[in-house]
MDTraj code that builds the backbone (N, CA, C; nanometers):
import mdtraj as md
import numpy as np

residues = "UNK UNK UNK UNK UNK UNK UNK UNK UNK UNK UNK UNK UNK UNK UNK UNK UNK UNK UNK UNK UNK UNK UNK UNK UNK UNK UNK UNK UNK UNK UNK UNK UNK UNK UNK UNK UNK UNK UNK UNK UNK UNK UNK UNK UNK UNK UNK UNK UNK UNK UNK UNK UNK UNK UNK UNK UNK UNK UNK UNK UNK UNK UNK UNK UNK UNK UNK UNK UNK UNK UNK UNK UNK UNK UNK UNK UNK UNK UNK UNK UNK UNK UNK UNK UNK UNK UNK UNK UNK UNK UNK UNK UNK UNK UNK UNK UNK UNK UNK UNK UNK UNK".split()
xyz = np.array([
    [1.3894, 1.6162, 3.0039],
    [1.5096, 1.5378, 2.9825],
    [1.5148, 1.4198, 3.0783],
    [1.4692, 1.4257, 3.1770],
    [1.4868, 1.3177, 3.2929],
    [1.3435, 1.2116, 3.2314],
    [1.2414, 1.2824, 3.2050],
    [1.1795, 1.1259, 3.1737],
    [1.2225, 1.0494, 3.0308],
    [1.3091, 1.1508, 2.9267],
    [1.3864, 1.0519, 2.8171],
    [1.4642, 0.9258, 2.9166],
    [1.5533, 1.0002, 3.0503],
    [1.6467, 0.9233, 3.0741],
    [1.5910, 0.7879, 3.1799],
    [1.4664, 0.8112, 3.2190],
    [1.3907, 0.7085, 3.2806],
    [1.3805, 0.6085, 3.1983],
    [1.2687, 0.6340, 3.0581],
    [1.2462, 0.5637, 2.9782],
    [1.3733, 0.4788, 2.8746],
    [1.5330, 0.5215, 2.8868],
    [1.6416, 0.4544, 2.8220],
    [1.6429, 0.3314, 2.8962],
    [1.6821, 0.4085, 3.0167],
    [1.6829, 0.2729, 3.2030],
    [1.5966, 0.1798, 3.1629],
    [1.4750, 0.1993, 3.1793],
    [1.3777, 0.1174, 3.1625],
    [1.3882, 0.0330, 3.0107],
    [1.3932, 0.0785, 2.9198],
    [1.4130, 0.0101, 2.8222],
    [1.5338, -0.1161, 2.8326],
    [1.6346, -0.0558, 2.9125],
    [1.7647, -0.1457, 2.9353],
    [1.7223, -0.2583, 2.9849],
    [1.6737, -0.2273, 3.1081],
    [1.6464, -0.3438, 3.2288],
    [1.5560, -0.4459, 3.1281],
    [1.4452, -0.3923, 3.0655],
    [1.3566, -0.4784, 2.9889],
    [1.4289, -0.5530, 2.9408],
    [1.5299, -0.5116, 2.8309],
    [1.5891, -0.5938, 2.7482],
    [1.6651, -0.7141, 2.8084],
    [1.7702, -0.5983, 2.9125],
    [1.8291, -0.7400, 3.0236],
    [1.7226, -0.8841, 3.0596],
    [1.6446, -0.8511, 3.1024],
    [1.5738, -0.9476, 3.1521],
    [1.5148, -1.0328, 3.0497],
    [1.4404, -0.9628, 2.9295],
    [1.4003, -1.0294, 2.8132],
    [1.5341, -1.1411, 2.7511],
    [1.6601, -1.0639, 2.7469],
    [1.7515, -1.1493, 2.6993],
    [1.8273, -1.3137, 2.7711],
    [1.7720, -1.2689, 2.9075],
    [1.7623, -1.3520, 3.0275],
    [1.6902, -1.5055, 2.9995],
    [1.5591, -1.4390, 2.9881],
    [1.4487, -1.5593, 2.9319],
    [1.4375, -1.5656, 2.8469],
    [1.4967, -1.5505, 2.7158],
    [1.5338, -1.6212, 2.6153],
    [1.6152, -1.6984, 2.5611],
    [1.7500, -1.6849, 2.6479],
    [1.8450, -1.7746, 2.7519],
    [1.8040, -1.9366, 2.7783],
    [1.7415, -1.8690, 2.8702],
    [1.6820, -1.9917, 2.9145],
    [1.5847, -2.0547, 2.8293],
    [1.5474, -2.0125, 2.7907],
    [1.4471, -2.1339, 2.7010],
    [1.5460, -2.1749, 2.5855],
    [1.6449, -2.1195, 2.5102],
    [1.7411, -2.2059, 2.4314],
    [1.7477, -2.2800, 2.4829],
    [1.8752, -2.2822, 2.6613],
    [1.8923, -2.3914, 2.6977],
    [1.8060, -2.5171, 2.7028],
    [1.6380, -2.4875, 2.7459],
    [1.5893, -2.5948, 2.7571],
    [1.5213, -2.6693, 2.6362],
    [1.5394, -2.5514, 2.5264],
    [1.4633, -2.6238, 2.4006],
    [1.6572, -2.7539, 2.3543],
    [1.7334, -2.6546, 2.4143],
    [1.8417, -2.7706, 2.3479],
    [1.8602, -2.8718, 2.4289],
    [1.8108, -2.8752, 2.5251],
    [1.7995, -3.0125, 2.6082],
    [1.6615, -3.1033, 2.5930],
    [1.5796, -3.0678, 2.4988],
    [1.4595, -3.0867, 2.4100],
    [1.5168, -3.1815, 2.2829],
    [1.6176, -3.0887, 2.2359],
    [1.6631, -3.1630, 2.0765],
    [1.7315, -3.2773, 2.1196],
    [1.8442, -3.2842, 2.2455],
    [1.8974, -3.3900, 2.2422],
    [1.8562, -3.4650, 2.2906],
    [1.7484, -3.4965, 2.3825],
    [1.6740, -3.5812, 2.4285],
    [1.5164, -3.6136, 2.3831],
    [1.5064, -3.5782, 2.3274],
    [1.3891, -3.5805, 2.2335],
    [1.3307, -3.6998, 2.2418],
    [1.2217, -3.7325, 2.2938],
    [1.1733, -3.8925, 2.2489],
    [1.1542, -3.9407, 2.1109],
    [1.1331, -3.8512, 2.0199],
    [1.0925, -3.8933, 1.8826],
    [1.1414, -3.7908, 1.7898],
    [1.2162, -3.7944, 1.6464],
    [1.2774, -3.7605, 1.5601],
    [1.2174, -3.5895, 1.5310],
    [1.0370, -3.6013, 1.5377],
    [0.9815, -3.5024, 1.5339],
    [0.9764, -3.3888, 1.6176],
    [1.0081, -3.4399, 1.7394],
    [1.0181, -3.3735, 1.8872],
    [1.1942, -3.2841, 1.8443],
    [1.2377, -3.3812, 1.7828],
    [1.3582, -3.2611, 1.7986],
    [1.3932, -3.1792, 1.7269],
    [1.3382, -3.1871, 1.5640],
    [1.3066, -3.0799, 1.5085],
    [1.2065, -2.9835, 1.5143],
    [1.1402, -3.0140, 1.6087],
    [1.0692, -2.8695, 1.6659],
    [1.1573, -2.8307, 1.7401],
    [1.1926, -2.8275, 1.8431],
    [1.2869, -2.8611, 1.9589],
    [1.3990, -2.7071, 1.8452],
    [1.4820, -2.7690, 1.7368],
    [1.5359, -2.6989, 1.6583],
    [1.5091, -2.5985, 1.5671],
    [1.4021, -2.5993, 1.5175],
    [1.3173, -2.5161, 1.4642],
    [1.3196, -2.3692, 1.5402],
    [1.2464, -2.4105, 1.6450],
    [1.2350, -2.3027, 1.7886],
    [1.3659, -2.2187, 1.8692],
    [1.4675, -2.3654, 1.8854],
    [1.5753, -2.2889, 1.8899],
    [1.6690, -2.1817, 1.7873],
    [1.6126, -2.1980, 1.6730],
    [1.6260, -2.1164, 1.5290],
    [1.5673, -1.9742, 1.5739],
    [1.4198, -1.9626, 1.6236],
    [1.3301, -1.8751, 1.6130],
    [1.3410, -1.7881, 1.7258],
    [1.4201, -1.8154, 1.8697],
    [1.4737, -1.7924, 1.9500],
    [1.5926, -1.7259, 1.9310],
    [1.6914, -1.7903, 1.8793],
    [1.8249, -1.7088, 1.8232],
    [1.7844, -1.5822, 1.7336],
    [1.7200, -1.5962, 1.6765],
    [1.6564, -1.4358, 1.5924],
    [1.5973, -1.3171, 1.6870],
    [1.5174, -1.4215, 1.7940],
    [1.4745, -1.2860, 1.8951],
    [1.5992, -1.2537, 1.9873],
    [1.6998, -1.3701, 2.0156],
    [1.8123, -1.2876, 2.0861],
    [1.8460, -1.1455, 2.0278],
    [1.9160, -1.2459, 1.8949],
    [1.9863, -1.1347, 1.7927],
    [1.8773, -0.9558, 1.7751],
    [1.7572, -0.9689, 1.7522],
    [1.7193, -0.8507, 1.7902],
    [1.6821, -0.7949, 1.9183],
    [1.7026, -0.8734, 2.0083],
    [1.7263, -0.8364, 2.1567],
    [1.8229, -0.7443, 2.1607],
    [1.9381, -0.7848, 2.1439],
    [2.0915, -0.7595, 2.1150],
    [2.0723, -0.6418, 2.0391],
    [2.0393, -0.6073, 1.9640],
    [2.0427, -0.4698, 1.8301],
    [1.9846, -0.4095, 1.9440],
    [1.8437, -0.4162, 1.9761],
    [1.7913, -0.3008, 2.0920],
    [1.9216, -0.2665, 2.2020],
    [1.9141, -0.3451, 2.2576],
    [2.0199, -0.3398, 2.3929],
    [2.1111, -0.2362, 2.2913],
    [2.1589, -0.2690, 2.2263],
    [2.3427, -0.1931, 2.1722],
    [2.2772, -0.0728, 2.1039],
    [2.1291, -0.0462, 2.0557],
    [2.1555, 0.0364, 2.0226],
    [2.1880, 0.0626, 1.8636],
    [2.1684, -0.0589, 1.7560],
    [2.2435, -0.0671, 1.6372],
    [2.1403, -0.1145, 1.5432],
    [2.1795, -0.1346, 1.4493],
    [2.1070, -0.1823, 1.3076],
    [2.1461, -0.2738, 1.2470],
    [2.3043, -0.2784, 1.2674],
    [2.3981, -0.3883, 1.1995],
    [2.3445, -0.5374, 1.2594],
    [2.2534, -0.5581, 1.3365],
    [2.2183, -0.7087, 1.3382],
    [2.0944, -0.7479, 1.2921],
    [2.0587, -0.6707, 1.1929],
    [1.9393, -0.6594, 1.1130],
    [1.9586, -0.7602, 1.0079],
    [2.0673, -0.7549, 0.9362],
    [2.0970, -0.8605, 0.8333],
    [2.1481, -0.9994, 0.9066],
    [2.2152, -0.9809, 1.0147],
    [2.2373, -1.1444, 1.1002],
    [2.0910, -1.1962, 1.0985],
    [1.9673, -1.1552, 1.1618],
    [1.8555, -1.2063, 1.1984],
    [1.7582, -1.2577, 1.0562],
    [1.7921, -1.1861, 0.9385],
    [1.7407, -1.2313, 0.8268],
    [1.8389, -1.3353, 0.7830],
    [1.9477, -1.3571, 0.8257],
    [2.0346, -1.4759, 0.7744],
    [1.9606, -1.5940, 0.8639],
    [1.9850, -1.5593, 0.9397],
    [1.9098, -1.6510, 1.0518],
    [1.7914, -1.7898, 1.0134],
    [1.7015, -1.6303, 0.9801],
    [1.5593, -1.6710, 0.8983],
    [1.5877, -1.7992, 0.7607],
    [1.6559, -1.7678, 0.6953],
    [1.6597, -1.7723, 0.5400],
    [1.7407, -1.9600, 0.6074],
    [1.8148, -1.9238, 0.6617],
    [1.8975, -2.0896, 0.7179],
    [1.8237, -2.1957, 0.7888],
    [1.7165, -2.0665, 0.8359],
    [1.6580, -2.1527, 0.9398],
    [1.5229, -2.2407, 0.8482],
    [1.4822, -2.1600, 0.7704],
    [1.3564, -2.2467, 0.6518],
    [1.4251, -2.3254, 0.5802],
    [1.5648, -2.3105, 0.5279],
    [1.6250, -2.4003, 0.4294],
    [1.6323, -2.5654, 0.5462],
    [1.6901, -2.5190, 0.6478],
    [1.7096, -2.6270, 0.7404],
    [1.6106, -2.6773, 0.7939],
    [1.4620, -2.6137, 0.7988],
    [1.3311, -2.7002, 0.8458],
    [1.2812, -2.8039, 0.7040],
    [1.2966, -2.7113, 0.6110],
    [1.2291, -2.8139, 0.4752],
    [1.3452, -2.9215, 0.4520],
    [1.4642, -2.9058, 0.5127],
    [1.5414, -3.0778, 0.4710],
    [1.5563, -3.1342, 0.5770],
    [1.4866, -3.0938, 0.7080],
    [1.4371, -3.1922, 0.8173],
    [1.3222, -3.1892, 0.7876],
    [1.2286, -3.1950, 0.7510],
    [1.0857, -3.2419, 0.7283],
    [1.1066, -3.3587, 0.5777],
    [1.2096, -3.3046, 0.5032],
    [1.2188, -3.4132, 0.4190],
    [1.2743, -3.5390, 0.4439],
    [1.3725, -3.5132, 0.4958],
    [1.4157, -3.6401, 0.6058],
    [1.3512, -3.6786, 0.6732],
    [1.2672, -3.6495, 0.7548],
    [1.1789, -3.7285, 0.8351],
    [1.0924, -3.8174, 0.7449],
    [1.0265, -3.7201, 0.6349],
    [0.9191, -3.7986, 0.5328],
    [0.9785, -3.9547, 0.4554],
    [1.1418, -3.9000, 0.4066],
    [1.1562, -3.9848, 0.2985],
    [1.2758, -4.0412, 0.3631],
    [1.2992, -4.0284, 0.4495],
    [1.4910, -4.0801, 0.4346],
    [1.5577, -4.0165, 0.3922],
    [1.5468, -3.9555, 0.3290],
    [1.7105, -3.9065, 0.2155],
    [1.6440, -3.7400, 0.1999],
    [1.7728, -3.6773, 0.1883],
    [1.7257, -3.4843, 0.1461],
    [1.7329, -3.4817, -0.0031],
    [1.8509, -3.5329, -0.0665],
    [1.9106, -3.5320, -0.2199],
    [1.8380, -3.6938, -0.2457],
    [1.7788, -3.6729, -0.3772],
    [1.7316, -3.7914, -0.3804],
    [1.8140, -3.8107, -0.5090],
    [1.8832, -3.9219, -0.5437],
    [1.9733, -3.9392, -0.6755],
    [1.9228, -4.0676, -0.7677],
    [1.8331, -4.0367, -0.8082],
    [1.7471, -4.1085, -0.9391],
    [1.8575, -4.1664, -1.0465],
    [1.9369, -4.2647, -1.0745],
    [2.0199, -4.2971, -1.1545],
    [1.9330, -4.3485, -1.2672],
    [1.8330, -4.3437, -1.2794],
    [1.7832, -4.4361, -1.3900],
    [1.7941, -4.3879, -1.5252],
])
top = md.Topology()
chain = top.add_chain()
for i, resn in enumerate(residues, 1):
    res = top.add_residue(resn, chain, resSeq=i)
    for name in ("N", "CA", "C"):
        top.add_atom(name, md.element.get_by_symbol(name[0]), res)
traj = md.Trajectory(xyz[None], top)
C-alpha cells in the first residue's frame, strides 16, 4: 500500500511541474504571436499555442484525476485545424471566404 501511495505523490509532483513548463512556454509562444517579425512566425507562434493548450488540458485530467476533459482537448484539436487551414489561407491568398460574383 505505501508504494501505491509513493507512486500517486510522485505522479502529482510530475504533473505540477509538467503543468509549470507548459505555462511557460504559452507565455512565451504568446509573446512570439504578438511580436512576431513576420505573419508566418505568428501563426506558428499560434498553432503551438493551440497544441500546448491540449497538453495543459490533459495535464489537468491527470492531475484531477477525471475523464471529463477528454472531449475539451478534442474540441481543442478540431478548432485548432479549422483555425490553421484559414490562417494558411490567408497568408496564401488574402481572403478565407472567397466571393466569386461572376
Amino acid at each position: 500500500m505505501e508504494a501505491l501511495e509513493m507512486t500517486q505523490a510522485l505522479l502529482k509532483i510530475v504533473t505540477e511541474i509538467c503543468i509549470v513548463g507548459v505555462s511557460i512556454s504559452i507565455f512565451i509562444l504568446l509573446y512570439r504571436a504578438i511580436k512576431g517579425p513576420t505573419n508566418p512566425d505568428r501563426a506558428v507562434a499560434l498553432d503551438t499555442i493551440g497544441i500546448n493548450l491540449m497538453g495543459l488540458a490533459g495535464l489537468l485530467a491527470i492531475y484531477l484525476v477525471t475523464t471529463k476533459l477528454n472531449d475539451i482537448i478534442l474540441l481543442i484539436g478540431i478548432l485548432l485545424f479549422i483555425g490553421t487551414v484559414a490562417i494558411a489561407k490567408f497568408l496564401e491568398k488574402g481572403v478565407i471566404i472567397e466571393r466569386d460574383m461572376d
